[in-house]
N, C-alpha and C positions, 0 to 999 in steps of 0.2 A: 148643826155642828156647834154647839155650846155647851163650856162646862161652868156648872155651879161652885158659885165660891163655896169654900167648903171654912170651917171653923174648929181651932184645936184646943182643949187647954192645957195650958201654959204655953211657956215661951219653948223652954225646953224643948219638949216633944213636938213643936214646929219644927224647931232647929232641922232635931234629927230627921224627922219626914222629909224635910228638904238636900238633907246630904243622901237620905236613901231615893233619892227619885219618887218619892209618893204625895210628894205635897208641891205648891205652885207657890211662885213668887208673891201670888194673888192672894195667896191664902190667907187667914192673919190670927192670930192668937185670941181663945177666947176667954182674956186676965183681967183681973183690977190692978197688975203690976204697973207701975211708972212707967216702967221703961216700953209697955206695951204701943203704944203709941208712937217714940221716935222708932221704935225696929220696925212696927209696922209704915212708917213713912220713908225709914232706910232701904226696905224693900220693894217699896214702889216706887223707890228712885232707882234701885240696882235693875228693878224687871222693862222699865223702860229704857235704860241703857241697853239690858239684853236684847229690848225689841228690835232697840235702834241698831245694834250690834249684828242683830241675824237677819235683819234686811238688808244691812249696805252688805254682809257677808255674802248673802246671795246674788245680791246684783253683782258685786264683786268678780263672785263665782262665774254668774251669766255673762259678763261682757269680756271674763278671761276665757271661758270658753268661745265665746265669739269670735276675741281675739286670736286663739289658737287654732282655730277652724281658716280664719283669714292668713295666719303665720304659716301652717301646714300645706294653703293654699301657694302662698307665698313659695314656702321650703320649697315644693315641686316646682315652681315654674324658676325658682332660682339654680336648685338642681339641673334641672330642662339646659335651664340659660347657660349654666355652667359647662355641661356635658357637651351642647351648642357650639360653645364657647374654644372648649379645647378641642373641638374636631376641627373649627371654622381655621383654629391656633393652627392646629396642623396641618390642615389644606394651604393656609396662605403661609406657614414658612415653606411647603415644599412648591406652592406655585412661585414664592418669590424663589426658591431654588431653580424652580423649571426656568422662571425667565433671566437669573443672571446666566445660567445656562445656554439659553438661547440668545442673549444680549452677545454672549463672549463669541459664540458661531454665528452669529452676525457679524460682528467686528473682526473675525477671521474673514471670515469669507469674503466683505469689504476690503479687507489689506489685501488678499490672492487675487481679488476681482481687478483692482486698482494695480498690481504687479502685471496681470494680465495683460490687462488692458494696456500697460507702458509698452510692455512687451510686443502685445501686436500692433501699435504706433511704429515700432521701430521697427517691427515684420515690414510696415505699409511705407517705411521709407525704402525699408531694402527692395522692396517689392516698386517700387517707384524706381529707384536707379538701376534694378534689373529692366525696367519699361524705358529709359533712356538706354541702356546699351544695347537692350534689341534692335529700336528705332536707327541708333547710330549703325548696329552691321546691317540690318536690313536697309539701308542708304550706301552704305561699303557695298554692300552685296548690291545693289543696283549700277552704280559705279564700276562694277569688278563685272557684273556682266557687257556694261557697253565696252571695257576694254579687254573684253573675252570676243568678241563681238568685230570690235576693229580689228582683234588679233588675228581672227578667221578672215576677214576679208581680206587683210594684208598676206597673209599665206597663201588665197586663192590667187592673186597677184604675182605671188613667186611662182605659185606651180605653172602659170599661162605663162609669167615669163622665162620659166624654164622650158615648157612646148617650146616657145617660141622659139628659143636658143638652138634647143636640141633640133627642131625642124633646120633652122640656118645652118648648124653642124652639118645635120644627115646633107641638107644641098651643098653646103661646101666641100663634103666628101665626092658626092659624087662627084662637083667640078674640076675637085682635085685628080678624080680615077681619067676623067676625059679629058683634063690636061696632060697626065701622064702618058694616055692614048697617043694624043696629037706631039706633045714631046718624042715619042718612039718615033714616031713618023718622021720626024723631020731630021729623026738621025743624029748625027754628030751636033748639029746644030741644037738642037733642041737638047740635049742632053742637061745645059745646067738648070733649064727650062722643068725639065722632070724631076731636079731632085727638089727644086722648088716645092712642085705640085707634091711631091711624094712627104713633105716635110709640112706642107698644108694637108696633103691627106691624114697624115699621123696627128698632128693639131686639131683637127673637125673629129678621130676618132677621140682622140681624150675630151675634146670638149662633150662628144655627145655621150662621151662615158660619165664623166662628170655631173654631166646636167640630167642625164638617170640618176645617178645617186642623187643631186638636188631633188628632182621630181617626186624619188622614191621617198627620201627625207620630209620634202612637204607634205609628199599623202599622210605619210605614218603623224607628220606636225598638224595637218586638218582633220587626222582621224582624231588624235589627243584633243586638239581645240575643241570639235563636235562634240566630244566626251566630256570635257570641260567645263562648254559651253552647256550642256543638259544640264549634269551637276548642278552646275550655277544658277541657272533658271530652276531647278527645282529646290535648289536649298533657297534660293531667294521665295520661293515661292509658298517652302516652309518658313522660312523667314513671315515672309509677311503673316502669313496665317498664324504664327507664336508672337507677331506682334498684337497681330488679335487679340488672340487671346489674354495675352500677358495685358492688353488696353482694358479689358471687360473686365477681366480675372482682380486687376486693380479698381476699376469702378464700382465692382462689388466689394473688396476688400474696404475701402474706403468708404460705401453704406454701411459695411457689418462694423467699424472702428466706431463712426458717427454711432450706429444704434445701440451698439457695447457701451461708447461714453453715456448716451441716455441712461442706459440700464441702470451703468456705474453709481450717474447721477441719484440718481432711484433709490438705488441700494445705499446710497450714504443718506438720503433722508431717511429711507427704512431705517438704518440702525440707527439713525439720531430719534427716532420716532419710538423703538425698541427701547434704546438706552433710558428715555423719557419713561416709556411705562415699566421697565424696570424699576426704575428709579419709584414709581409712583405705587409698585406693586413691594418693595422693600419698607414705603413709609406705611404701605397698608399693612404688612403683616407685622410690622411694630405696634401699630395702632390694635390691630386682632391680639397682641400680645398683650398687651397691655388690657384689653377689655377681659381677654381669659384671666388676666391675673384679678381683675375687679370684681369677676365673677366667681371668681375660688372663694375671694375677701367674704364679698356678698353670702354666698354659702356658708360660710363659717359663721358669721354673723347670724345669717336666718338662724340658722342650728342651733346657737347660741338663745338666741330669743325665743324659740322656740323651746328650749329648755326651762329659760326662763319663766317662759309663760306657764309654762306644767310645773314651776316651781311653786308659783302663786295660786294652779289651781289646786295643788295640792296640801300648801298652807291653809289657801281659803277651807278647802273641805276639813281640814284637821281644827282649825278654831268652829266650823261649824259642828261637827262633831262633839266638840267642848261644850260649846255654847247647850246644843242640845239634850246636853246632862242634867241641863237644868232646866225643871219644866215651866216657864213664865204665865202659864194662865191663862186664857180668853184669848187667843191670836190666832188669826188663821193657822201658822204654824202648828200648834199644839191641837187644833181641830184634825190638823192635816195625819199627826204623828198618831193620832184616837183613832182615824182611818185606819190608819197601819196596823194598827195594834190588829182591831177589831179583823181585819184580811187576813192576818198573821194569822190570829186563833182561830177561824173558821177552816183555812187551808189544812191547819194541825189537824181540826178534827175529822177534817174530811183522810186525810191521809190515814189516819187512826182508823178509822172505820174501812177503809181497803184494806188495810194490812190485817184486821179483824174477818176480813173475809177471805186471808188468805194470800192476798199479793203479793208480791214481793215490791215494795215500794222503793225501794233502793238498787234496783234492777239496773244497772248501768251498759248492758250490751243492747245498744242502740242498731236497729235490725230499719235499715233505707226501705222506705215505700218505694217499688219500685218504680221507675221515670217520673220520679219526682226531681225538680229543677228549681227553685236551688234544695238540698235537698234535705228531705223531711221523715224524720225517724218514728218508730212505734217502740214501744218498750211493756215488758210484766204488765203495765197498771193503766195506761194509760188511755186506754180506751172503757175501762170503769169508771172512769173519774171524768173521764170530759164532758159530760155534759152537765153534770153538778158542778165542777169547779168553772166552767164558761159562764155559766148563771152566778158565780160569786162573784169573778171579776168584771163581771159586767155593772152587777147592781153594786159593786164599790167604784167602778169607773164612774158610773151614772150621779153616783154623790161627790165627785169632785168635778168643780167646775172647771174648765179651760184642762181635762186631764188629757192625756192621750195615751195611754194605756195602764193595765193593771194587770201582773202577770205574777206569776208561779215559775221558779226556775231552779233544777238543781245544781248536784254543785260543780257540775261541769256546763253550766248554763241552758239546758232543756229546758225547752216548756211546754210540757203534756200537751196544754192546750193553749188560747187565745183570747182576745176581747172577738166577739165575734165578728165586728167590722175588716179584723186581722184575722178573719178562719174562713175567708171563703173558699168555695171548690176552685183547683188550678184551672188555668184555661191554655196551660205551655206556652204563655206568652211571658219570657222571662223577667222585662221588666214591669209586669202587670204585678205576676206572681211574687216578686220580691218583698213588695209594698204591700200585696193584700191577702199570701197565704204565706202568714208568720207563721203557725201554728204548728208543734211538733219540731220545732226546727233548735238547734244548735245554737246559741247567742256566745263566745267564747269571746267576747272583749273586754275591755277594758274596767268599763261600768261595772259588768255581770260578773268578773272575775270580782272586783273592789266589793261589792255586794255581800256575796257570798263569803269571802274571807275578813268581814268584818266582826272584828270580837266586841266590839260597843253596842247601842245602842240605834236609836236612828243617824242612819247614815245620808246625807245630804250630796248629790254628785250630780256636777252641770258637765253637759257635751253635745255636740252636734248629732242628730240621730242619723243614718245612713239614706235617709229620706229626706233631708234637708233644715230639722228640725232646731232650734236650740230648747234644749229637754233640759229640767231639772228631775233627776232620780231620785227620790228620798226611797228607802229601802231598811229593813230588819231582818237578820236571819231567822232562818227557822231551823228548829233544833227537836228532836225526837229523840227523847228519853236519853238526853246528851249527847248525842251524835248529832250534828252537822247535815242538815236535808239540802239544805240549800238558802234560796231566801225568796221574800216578796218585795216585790216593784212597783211602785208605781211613780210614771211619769208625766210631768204636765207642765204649760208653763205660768212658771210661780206667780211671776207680776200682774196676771190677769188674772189668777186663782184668787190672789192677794185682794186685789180690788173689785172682785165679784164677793169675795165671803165679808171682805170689813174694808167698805167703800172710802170709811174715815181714816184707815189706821195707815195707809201709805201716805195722805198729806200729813199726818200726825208726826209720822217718822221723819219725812222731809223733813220738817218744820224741826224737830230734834238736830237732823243731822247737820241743818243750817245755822243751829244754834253756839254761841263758844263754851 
C-alpha cells in the first residue's frame, strides 16, 4: 500500500489537481518558477498539519465513541436508577403513609386501651366494695340466723309454757267442777263455796281458752320462725357461696387489671417504638425523595452528555470528512482510502456483470430464510454473487491490517454476503449465530444508514460494534449509472492499522501534536 509521488508541470495545474481531488499534498510541481520551492515547502507544512489533523481527528472520534459507549452505558443504568428511583420514591411515601397510619391506630388504640383500663380499675374498686358488702350481710345474715334461732327457741318455751298453763287450767277446771260437786253437797252451807268454785271454773275455762289461742299463736309463730329460720340458713348460705364467688370473681379481676396494666404498659412502648419508626420511616422517604429527585437530575444530565458526546462525534466525523477532501500522500490513510476505492470498483463491476446477466440487482423484497434467528434474507441477486463477492471482501479484508470486516451493503443496509469468518452455517444457538452468521442479514443502524446516505467522498465513522468492538468505519458509496446502490465498508481498528502500515508516522504525529 504505497503511492508514488507523482510530478506536474507548473504550479497552476498542481493547484487545480489539488482542488479536483486528483493530486496529494505530496505531490509538487515540475517548475523553474521561484515560487516553486516556498509552495512546495508550504505544502509540506499544510499536509503534516493535515496528518497531524486526521489522526488526533480519529483518536478524537475513537475515545468519543468509547466515551459514548460508556455514557449510553451510563444513560441506562441512570435511567434504571432513575425509574428505581421513582418506584422506591413511591413505595416509601406510601410506606411512610401506611406507618403514620398505623402510628395514629396505635396512639388511638393506646388512649381507649388506657381509658379502658381506668375504667376497669374503677370496675375493680366497685367490684372490691360489692366484696365488702357481701362479707358485711353475710356476717348480718349469720347474726340474723342465731337471732332466728334464739327466736325459735324462745317460742318453743312459750308453747311448753302455754301446755303447761293450759294443763293447770284443764286441772283447775276440773277442781273447780268437784268443788261445785262437794259445794251442792253441803247444801245451804256450801253455796258461797260453789259460786266461788263456779267462778274459778269460768276463770280455768278462759284461761285454757286463752292459752289455745297462745299455743295456736306460737305454732303458727314456730311454724313462721322454722320458715324463717330455712330462708335464713339458706340465703346465708347463698350468702356465703356469692361471697365466694364475688372473693375469686375479684382475685381474678384483679389478675386481669395487673395483666391489662402490662399489656397497657406494652402497648405505650409499642407506640413509642411505632412513633420512632414512623418517624424514621418519614425521614427515609424524604431522604428516597430526594435521591429520586438526584436521579431525575442525573438523568437529565446523562441525556445531556450524551448528546453531547454525539455532538462531537458528529463534528469529529464532519472535519474528517473535510480533512479527507484532501488527499495528503503516503499515510496509512490514503493507502487505507486506495483500498476503498479499489473494493468500490471491483463490487461496481461485479454488480454490473449480474445485472448484464439479467438480475435484477436493486431487488429490495427481502424474502426470510426460513428459521433463520436472527434473521437472514435472500433476494433477485444474491446468491449469483456470493461467492465472487465473499472472495473480494475477503482478499480486501486480508490486505488491511488489524481490519475486522469488509462488506457490501445496500441502501437499506443488506449484505448479500459476508467475510467469510462472518458466513458460517447457523448452528440455532442464537448468541453463537449473532457473532458468526452476519451474512444476508439486515444492518439498519446508525453507521450503515450514515454510509449510504453519504454525498461526499470517504466517509470516516467510529462506534461500538454490537459485539463489543470500538470499530472505525471508513466507507464510500456506490452509485450505478447515478442511482444510489448502496455502499462499501470497511472496518478495523485504526491505531493498530496505523502502526502496522507506518510504524514511524504515529510517533511522528505525537511529536507534532506535542509540539506549540
Amino acid at each position: 500500500m504505497s503511492n508514488m509521488r507523482g510530478r506536474y508541470v507548473g504550479l497552476g495545474r498542481l493547484l487545480r489537481q489539488l482542488r479536483r481531488g486528483r493530486a496529494t499534498l505530496n505531490d509538487r510541481a515540475w517548475t523553474f518558477s521561484p515560487l516553486a520551492l516556498p509552495v512546495g515547502r508550504f505544502l509540506g507544512a499544510l499536509r503534516e498539519r493535515f496528518i497531524v489533523m486526521r489522526q488526533s481527528s480519529i483518536r478524537i472520534a475513537i475515545n468519543a465513541a468509547r466515551l459514548q459507549s460508556h455514557t449510553q452505558a451510563c444513560q441506562s443504568m441512570a435511567d434504571e436508577q432513575a425509574s428505581e428511583a421513582e418506584s422506591l420514591s413511591a413505595q416509601g411515601t406510601q410506606i411512610a403513609s401506611l406507618s403514620q397510619q398505623t402510628n395514629d391506630i396505635v396512639v388511638a388504640a393506646a388512649d381507649v386501651f388506657r381509658q379502658q383500663l381506668k375504667d376497669l380499675r374503677s370496675t375493680q374498686e366497685q367490684l372490691a366494695d360489692l366484696h365488702r358488702r357481701v362479707a358485711r350481710v353475710t356476717t348480718q345474715m349469720q347474726s340474723f340466723a342465731e337471732v332466728i334461732a334464739q327466736l325459735s327457741h324462745r317460742a318453743r318455751s312459750v308453747e311448753d309454757t302455754s301446755r303447761l298453763i293450759k294443763d293447770i287450767a284443764l286441772q283447775t277446771h276440773l277442781l273447780a267442777l268437784n268443788a261445785g260437786v262437794e259445794a251442792a253437797r253441803a247444801g245451804e252451807a256450801g253455796r258461797g263455796f260453789a259460786v266461788v268454785a263456779s267462778e274459778v271454773g269460768k276463770l280455768a275455762e278462759r284461761v285454757n281458752a286463752a292459752t289455745g289461742d297462745i299455743v295456736q299463736h306460737t305454732g303458727e309463730i314456730l311454724g313462721l320462725v322454722s320458715d324463717t329460720e330455712q330462708q335464713s340458713q339458706s340465703i346465708h348460705a347463698d350468702m356465703r357461696a356469692s361471697d365466694r364467688l364475688v372473693d375469686d370473681f375479684d382475685r381474678q379481676f384483679d389478675g386481669l387489671v395487673r395483666e391489662l396494666g402490662s399489656v397497657g404498659a406494652q402497648l405505650d412502648d409499642m407506640a413509642e417504638h411505632v412513633a420512632q419508626v414512623n418517624q424514621t420511616n418519614q425521614d427515609m422517604s424524604q431522604s428516597i425523595g430526594r435521591i429520586a429527585d438526584h436521579s431525575a437530575i442525573l438523568r437529565q444530565r446523562m441525556q445531556s452528555m450524551r448528546e453531547q458526546v454525539h455532538g462531537v462525534r458528529s463534528q469529529t466525523e464532519s472535519l474528517q470528512e473535510m480533512l479527507a477532501a484532501w488527499r495528503t500522500g503516503d499515510t496509512p490513510f490514503d493507502d487505507l482510502a486506495a483500498c476503498l476505492g479499489q473494493l468500490r470498483d471491483r463490487c461496481v463491476g461485479l454488480l454490473r456483470q449480474a445485472r448484464a446477466e439479467g438480475l435484477d440487482i436493486f431487488d429490495k423484497a427481502y424474502r426470510q430464510i426460513p428459521g433463520s434467528q436472527p434473521p437472514r434474507y435472500h433476494v433477485a441477486y444474491d446468491r449469483a454473487i456470493d461467492q465472487a463477492l465473499q472472495g473480494i471482501l475477503d482478499t480486501v479484508l486480508d490486505q488491511v491490517p488489524h481490519g475486522y470486516y469488509a462488506i457490501l451493503v445496500d441502501t437499506n443496509g443488506y449484505a448479500p454476503t459476508h467475510n467469510r469468518r462472518y458466513a458460517r452455517p447457523p448452528t440455532g444457538d442464537l448468541a453463537h449465530d449473532m457473532l458468526h452468521v452476519r451474512d444476508k442479514r439486515l444492518f439498519d443502524d446508525e453507521i450503515s444508514r450514515g454510509a449510504i446516505g453519504n454525498r461526499g467522498g470517504v466517509l470516516c465513522q467510529t462506534y461500538m460494534r454490537d459485539t463489543g468492538e470500538i470499530i472505525t468505519d471508513v466507507s464510500v458509496p456506490v452509485d450505478l449509472d447515478g442511482t444510489r446502490w448502496g455502499a462499501v465498508r470497511i472496518g478495523l481498528d485504526y491505531l493498530q492499522f496505523e502502526q502496522a502500515v507506518s510504524p514511524v508516522a504515529v510517533p511522528a504525529a505525537a511529536a507534532q501534536l506535542a509540539s506549540p
